[in-house]
Jmol script that loads the backbone (N, CA, C; Angstrom):
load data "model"
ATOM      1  N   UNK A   1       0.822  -1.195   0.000  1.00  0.00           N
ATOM      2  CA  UNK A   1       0.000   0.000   0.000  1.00  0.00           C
ATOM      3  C   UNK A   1       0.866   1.259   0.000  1.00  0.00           C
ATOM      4  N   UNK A   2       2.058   1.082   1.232  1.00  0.00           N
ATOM      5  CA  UNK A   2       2.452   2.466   0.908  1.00  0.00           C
ATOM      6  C   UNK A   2       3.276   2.877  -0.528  1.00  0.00           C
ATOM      7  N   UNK A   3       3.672   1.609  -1.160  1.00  0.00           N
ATOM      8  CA  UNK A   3       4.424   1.346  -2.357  1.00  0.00           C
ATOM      9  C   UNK A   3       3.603   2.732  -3.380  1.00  0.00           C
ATOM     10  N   UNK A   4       2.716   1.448  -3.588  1.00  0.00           N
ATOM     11  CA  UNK A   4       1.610   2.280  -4.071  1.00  0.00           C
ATOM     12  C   UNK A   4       0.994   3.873  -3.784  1.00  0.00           C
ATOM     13  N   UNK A   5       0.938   4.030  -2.815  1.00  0.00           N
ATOM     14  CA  UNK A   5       0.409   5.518  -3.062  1.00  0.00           C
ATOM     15  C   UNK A   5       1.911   6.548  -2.857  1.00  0.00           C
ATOM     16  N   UNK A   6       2.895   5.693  -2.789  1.00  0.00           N
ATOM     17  CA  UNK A   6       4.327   6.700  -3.036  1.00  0.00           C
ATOM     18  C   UNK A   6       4.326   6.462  -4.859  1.00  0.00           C
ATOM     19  N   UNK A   7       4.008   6.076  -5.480  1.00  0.00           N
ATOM     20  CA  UNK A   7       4.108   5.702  -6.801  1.00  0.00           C
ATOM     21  C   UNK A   7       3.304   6.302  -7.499  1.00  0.00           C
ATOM     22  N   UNK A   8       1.957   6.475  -6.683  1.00  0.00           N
ATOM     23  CA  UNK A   8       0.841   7.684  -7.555  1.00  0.00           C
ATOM     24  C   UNK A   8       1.548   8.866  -6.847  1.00  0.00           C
ATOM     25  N   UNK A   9       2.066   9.452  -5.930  1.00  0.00           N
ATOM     26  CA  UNK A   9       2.311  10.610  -5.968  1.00  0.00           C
ATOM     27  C   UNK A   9       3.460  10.942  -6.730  1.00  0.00           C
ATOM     28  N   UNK A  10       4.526   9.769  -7.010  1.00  0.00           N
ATOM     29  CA  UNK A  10       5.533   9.947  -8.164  1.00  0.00           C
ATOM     30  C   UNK A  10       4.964  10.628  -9.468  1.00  0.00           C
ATOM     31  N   UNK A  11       4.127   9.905  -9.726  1.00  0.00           N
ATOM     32  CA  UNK A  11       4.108   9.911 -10.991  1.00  0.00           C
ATOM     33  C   UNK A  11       2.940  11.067 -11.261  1.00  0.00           C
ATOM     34  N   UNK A  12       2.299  11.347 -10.252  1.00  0.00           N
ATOM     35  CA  UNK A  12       1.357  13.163 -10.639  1.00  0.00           C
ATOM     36  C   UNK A  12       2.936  13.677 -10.115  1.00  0.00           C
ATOM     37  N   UNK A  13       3.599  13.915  -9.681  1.00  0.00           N
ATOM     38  CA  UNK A  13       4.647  15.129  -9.488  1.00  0.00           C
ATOM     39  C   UNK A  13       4.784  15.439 -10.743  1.00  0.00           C
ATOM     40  N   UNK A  14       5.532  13.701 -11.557  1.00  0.00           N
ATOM     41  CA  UNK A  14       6.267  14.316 -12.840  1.00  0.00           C
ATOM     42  C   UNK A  14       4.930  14.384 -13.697  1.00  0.00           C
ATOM     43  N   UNK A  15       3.726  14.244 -13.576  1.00  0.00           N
ATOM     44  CA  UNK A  15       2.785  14.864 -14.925  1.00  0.00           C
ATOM     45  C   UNK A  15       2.838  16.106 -14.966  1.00  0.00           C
ATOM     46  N   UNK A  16       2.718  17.087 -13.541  1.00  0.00           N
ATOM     47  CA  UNK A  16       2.672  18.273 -13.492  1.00  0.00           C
ATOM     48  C   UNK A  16       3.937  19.002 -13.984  1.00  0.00           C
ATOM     49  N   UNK A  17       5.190  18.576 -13.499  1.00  0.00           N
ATOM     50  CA  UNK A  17       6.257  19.145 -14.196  1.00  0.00           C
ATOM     51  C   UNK A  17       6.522  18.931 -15.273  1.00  0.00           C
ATOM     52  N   UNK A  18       5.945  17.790 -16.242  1.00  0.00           N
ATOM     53  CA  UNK A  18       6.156  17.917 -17.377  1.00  0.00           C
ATOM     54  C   UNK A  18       5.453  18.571 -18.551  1.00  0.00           C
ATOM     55  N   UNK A  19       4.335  19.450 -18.072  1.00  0.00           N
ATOM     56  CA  UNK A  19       3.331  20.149 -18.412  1.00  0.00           C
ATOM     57  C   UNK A  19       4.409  21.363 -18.846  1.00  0.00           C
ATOM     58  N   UNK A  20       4.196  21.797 -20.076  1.00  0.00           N
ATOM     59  CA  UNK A  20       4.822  22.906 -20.757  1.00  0.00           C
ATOM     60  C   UNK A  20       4.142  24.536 -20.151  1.00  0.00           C
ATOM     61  N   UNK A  21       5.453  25.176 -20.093  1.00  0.00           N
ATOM     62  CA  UNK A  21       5.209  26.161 -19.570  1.00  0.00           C
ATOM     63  C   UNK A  21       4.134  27.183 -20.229  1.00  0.00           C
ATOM     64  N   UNK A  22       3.608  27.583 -19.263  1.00  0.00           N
ATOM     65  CA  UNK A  22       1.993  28.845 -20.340  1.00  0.00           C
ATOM     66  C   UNK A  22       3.117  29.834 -21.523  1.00  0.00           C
ATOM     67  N   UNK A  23       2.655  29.825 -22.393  1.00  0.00           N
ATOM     68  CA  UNK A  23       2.495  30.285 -24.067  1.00  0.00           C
ATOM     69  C   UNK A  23       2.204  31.714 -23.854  1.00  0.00           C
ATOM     70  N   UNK A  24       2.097  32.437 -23.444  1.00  0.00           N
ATOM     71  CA  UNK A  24       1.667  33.407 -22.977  1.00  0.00           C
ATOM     72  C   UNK A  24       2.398  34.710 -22.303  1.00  0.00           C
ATOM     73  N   UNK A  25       3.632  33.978 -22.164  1.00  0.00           N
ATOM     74  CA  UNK A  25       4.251  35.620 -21.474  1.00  0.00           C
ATOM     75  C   UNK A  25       4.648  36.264 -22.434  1.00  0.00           C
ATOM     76  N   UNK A  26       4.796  38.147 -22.286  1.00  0.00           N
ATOM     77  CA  UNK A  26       4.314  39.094 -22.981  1.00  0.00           C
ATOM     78  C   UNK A  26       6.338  39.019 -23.213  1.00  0.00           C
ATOM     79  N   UNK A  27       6.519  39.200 -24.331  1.00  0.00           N
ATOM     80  CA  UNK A  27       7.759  40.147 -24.553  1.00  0.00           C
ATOM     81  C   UNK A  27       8.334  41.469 -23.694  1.00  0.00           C
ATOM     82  N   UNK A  28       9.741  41.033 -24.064  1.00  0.00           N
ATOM     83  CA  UNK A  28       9.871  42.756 -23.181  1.00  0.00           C
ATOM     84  C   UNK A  28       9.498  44.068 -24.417  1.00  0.00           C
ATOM     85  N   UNK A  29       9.430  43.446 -25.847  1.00  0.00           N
ATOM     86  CA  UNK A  29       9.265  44.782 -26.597  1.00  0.00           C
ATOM     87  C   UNK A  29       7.737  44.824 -26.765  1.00  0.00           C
ATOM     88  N   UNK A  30       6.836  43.864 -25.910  1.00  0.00           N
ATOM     89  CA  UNK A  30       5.072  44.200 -25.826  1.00  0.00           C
ATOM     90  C   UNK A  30       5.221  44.578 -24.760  1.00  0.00           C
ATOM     91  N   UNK A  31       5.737  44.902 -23.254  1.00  0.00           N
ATOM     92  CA  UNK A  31       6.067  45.519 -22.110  1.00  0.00           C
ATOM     93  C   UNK A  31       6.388  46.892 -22.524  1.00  0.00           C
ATOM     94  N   UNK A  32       7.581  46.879 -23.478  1.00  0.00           N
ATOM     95  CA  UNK A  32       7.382  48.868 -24.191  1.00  0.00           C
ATOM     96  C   UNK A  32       6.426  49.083 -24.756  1.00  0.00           C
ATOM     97  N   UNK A  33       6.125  48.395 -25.899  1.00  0.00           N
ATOM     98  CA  UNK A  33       5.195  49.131 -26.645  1.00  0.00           C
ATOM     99  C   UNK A  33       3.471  49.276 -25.723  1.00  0.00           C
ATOM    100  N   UNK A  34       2.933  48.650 -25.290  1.00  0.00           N
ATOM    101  CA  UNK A  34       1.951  48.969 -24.439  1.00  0.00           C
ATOM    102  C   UNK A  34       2.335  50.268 -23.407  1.00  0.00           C
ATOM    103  N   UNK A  35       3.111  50.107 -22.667  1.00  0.00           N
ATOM    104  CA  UNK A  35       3.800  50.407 -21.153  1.00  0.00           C
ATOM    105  C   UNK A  35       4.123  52.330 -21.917  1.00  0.00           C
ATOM    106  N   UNK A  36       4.622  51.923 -23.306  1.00  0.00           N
ATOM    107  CA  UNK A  36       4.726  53.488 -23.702  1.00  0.00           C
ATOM    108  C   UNK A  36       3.308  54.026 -23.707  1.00  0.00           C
ATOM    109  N   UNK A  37       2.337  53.307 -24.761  1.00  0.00           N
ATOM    110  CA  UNK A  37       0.652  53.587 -25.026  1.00  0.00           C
ATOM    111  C   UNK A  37       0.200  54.357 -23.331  1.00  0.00           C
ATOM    112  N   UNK A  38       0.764  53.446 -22.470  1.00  0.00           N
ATOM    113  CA  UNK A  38       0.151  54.609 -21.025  1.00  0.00           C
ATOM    114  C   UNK A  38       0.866  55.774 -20.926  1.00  0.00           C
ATOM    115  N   UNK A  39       2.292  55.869 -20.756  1.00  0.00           N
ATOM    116  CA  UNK A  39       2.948  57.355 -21.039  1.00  0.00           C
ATOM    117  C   UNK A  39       2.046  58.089 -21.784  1.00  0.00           C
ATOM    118  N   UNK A  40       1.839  57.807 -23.057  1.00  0.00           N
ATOM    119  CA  UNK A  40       1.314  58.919 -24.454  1.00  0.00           C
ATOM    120  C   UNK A  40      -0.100  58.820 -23.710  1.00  0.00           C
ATOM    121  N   UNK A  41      -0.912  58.213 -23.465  1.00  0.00           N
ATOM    122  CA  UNK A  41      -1.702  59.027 -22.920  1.00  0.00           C
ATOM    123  C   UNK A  41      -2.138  60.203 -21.869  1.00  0.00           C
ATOM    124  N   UNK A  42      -1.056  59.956 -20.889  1.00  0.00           N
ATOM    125  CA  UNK A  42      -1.110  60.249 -19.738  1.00  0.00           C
ATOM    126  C   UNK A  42      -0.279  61.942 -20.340  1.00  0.00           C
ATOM    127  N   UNK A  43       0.395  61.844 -21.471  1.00  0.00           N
ATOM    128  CA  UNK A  43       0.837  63.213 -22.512  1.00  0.00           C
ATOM    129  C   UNK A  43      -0.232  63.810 -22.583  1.00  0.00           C
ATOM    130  N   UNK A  44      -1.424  62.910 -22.921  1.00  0.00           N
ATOM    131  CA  UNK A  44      -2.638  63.821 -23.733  1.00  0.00           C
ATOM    132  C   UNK A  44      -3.714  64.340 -22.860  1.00  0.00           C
ATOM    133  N   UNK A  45      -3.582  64.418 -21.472  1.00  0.00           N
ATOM    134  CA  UNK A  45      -4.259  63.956 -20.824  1.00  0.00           C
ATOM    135  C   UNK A  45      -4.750  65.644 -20.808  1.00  0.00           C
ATOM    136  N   UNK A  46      -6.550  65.962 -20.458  1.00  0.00           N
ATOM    137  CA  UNK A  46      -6.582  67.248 -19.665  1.00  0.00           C
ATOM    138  C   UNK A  46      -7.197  67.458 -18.803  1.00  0.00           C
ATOM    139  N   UNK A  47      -7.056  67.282 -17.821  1.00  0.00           N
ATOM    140  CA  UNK A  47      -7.949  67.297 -16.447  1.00  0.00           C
ATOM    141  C   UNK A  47      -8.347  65.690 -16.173  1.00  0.00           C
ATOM    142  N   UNK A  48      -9.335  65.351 -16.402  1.00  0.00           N
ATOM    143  CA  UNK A  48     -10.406  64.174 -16.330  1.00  0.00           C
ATOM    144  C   UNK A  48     -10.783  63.292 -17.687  1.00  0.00           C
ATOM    145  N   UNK A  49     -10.149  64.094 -18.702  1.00  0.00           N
ATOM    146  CA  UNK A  49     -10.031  63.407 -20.246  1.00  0.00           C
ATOM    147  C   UNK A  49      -9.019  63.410 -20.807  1.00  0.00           C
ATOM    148  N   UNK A  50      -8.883  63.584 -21.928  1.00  0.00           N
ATOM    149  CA  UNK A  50      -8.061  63.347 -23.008  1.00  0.00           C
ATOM    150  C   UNK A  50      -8.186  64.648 -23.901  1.00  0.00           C
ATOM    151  N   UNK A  51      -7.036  64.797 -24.727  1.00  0.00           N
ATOM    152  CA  UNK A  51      -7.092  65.439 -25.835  1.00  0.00           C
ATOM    153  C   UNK A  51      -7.159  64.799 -27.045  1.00  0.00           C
ATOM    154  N   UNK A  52      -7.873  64.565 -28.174  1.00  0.00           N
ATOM    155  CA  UNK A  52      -8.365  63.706 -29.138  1.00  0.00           C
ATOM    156  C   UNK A  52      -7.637  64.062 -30.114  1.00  0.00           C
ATOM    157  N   UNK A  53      -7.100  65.169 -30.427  1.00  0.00           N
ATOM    158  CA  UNK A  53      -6.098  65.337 -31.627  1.00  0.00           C
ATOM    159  C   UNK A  53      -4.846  64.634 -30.930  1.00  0.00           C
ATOM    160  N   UNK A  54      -4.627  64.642 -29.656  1.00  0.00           N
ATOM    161  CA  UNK A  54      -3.031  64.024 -29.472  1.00  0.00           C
ATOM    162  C   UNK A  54      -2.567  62.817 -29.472  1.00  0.00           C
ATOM    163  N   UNK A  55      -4.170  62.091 -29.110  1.00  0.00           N
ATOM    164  CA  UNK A  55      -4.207  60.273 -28.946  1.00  0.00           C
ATOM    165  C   UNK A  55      -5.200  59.861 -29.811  1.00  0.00           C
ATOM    166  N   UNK A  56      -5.868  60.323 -30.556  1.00  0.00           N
ATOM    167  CA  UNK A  56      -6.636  59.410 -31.287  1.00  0.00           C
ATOM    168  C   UNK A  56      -6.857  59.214 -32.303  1.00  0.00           C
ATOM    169  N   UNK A  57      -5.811  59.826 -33.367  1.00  0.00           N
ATOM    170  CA  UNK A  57      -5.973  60.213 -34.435  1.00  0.00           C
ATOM    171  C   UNK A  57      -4.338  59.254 -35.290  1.00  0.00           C
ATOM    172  N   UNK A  58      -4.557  58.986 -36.551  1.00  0.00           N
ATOM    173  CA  UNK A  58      -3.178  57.770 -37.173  1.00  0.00           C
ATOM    174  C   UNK A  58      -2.399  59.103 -37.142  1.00  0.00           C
ATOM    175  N   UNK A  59      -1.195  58.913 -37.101  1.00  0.00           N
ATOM    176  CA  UNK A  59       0.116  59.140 -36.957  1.00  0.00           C
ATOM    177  C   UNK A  59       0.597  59.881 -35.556  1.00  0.00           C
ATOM    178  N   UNK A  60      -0.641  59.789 -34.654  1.00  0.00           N
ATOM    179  CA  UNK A  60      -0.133  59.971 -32.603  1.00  0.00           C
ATOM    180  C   UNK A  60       0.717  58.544 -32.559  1.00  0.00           C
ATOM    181  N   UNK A  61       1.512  59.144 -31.161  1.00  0.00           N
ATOM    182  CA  UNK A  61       2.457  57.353 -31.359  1.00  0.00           C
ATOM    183  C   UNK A  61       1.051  56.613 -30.023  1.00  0.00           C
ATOM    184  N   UNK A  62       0.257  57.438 -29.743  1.00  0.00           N
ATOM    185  CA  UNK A  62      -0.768  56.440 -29.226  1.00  0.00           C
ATOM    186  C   UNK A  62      -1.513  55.360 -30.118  1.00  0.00           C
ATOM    187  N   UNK A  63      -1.982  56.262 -31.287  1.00  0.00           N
ATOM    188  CA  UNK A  63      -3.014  55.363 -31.955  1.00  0.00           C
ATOM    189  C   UNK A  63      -2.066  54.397 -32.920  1.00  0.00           C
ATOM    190  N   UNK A  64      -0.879  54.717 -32.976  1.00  0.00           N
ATOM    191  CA  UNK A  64       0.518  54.067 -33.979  1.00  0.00           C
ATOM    192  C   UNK A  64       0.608  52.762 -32.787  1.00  0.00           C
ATOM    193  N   UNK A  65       0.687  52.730 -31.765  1.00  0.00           N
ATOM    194  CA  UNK A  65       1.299  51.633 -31.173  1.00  0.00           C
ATOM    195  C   UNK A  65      -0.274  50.683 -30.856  1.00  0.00           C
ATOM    196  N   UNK A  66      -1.241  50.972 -31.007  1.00  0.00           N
ATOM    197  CA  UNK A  66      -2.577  50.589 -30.825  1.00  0.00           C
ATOM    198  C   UNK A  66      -2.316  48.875 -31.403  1.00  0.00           C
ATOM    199  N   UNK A  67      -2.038  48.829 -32.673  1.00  0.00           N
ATOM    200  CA  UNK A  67      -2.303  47.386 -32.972  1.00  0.00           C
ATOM    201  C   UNK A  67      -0.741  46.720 -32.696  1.00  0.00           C
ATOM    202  N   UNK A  68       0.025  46.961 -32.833  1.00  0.00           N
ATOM    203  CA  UNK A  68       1.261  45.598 -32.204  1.00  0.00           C
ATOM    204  C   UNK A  68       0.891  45.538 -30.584  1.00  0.00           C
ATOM    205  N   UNK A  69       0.217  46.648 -29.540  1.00  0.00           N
ATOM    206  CA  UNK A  69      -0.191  46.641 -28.079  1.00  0.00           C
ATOM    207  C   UNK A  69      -0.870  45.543 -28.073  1.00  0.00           C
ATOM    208  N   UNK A  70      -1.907  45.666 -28.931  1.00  0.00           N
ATOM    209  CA  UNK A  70      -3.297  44.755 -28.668  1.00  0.00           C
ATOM    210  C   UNK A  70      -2.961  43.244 -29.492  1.00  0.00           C
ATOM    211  N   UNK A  71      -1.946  43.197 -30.057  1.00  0.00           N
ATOM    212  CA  UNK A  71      -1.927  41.961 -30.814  1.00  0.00           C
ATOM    213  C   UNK A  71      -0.827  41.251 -29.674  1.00  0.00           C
ATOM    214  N   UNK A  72       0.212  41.859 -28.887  1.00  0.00           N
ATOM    215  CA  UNK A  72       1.011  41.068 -28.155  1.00  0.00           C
ATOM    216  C   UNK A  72       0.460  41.116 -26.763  1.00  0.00           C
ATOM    217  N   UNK A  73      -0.666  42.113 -26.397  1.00  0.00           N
ATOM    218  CA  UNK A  73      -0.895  42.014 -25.089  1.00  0.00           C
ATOM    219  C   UNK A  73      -1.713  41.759 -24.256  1.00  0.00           C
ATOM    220  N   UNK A  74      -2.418  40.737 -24.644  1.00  0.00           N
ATOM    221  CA  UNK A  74      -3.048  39.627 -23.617  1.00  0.00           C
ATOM    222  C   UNK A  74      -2.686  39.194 -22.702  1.00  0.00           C
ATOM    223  N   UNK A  75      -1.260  38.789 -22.160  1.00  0.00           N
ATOM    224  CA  UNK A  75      -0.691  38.529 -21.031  1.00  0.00           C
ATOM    225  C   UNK A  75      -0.744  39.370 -20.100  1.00  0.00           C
ATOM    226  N   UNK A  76      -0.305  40.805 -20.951  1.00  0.00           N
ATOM    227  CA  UNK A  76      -0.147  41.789 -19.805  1.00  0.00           C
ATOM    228  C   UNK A  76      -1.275  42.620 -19.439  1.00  0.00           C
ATOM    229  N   UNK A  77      -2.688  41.816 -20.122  1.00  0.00           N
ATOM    230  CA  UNK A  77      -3.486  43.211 -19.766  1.00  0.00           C
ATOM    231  C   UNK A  77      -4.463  42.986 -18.479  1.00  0.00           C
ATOM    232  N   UNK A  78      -4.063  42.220 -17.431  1.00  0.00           N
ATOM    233  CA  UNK A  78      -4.724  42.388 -16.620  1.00  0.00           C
ATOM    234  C   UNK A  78      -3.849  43.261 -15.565  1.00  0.00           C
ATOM    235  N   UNK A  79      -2.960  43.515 -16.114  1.00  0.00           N
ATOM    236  CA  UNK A  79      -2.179  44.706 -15.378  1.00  0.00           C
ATOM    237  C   UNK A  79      -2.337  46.335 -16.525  1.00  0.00           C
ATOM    238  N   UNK A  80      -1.825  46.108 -17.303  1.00  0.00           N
ATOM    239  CA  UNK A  80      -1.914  47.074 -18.095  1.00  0.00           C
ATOM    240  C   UNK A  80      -3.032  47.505 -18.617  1.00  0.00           C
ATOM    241  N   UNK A  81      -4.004  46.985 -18.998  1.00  0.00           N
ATOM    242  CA  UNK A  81      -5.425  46.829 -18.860  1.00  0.00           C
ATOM    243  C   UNK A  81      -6.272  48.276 -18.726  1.00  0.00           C
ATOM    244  N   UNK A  82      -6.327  48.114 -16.846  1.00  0.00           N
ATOM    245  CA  UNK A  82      -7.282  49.212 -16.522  1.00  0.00           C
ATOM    246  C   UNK A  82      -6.375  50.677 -16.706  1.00  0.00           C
ATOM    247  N   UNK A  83      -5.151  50.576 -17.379  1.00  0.00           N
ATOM    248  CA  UNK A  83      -4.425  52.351 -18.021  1.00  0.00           C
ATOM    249  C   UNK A  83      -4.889  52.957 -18.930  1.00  0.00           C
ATOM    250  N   UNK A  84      -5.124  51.547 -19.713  1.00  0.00           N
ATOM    251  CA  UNK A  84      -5.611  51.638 -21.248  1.00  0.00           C
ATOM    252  C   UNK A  84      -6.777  51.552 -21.434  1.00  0.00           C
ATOM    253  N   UNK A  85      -7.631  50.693 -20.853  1.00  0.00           N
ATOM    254  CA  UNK A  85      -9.197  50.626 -21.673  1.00  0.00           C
ATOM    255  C   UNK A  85      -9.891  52.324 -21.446  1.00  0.00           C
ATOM    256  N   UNK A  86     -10.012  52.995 -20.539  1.00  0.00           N
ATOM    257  CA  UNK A  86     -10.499  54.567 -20.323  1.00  0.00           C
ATOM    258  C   UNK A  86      -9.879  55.128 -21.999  1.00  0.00           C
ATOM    259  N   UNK A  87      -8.543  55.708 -21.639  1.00  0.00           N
ATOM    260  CA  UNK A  87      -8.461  56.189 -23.013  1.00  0.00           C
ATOM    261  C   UNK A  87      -8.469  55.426 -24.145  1.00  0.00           C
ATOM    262  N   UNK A  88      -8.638  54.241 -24.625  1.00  0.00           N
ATOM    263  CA  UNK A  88      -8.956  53.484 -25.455  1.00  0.00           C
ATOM    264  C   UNK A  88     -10.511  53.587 -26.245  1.00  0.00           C
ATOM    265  N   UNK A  89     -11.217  53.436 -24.571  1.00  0.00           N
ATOM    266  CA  UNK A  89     -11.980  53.541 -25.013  1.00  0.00           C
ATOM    267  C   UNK A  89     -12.905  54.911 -25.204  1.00  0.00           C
ATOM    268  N   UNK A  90     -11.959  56.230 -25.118  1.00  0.00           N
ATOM    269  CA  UNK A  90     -12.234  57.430 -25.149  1.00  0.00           C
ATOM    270  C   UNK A  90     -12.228  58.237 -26.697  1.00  0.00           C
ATOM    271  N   UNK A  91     -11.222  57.211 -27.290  1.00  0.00           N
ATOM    272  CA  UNK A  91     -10.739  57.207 -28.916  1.00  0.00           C
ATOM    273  C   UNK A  91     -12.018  56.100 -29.722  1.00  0.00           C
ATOM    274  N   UNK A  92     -12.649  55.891 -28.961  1.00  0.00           N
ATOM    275  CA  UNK A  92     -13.799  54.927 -29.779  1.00  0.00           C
ATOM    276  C   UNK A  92     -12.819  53.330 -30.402  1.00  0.00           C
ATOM    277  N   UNK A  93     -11.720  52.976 -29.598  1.00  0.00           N
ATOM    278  CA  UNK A  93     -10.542  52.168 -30.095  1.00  0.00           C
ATOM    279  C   UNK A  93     -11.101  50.673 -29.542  1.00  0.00           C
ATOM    280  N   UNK A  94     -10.898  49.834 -30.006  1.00  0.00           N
ATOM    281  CA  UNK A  94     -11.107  48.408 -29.264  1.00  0.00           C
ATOM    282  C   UNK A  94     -10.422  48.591 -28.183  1.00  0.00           C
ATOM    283  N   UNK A  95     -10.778  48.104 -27.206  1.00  0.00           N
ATOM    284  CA  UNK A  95      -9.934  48.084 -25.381  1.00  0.00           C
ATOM    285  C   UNK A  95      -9.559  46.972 -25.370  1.00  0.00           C
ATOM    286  N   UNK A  96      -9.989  45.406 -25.676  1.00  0.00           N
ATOM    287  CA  UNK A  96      -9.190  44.253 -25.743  1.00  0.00           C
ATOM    288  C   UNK A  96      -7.961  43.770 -26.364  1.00  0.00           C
ATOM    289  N   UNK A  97      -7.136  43.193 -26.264  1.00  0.00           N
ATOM    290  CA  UNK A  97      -6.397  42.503 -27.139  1.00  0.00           C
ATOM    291  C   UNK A  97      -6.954  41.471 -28.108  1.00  0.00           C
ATOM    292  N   UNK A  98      -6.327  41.569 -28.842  1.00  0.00           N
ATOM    293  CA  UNK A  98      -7.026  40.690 -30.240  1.00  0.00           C
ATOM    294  C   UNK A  98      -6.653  39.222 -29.918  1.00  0.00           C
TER     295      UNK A  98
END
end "model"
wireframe off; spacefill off
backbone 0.3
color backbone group
């Protein structure tokens, strides 16, 4: 008996460690490029909003970094997340990652 249940706990140890690591961590250049997207807003910022010519419009480096942010940053957006969805979604911009 004790053979046995030292042998099932062997062998869940190594199932769990042999489980591949999550697919999912963010780059350090999706850590800038998001991590900048909060800087540039926090540029545009006026009072309680935004300025819409500075972030929401193609060639701001806000609305420029918008799709490589949202295409690499799913990992990071439950941190980075609540910086971005307000002015994201202040630009009428998707707030999720794709």
């Amino acid at each position: 008996m004790k053979f046995s249940l030292f042998a099932t706990v062997a062998l869940l140890a190594a199932s769990v460690s042999a489980l591949p690591a999550p697919a999912d961590e963010a780059s350090y250049e999706c850590h800038k490029t998001c991590g900048t997207m909060i800087e540039d807003s926090r540029k545009c910022a006026e009072g309680d909003s935004w300025n819409q010519d500075c972030m929401c419009k193609p060639g701001t480096p806000f609305f420029d970094a918008l799709d490589p942010c949202l295409q690499c940053g799913a990992a990071l957006w439950a941190d980075y997340g609540k910086y971005l969805e307000p002015p994201l979604g202040f630009c009428g911009l998707p707030t999720k990652p794709y």
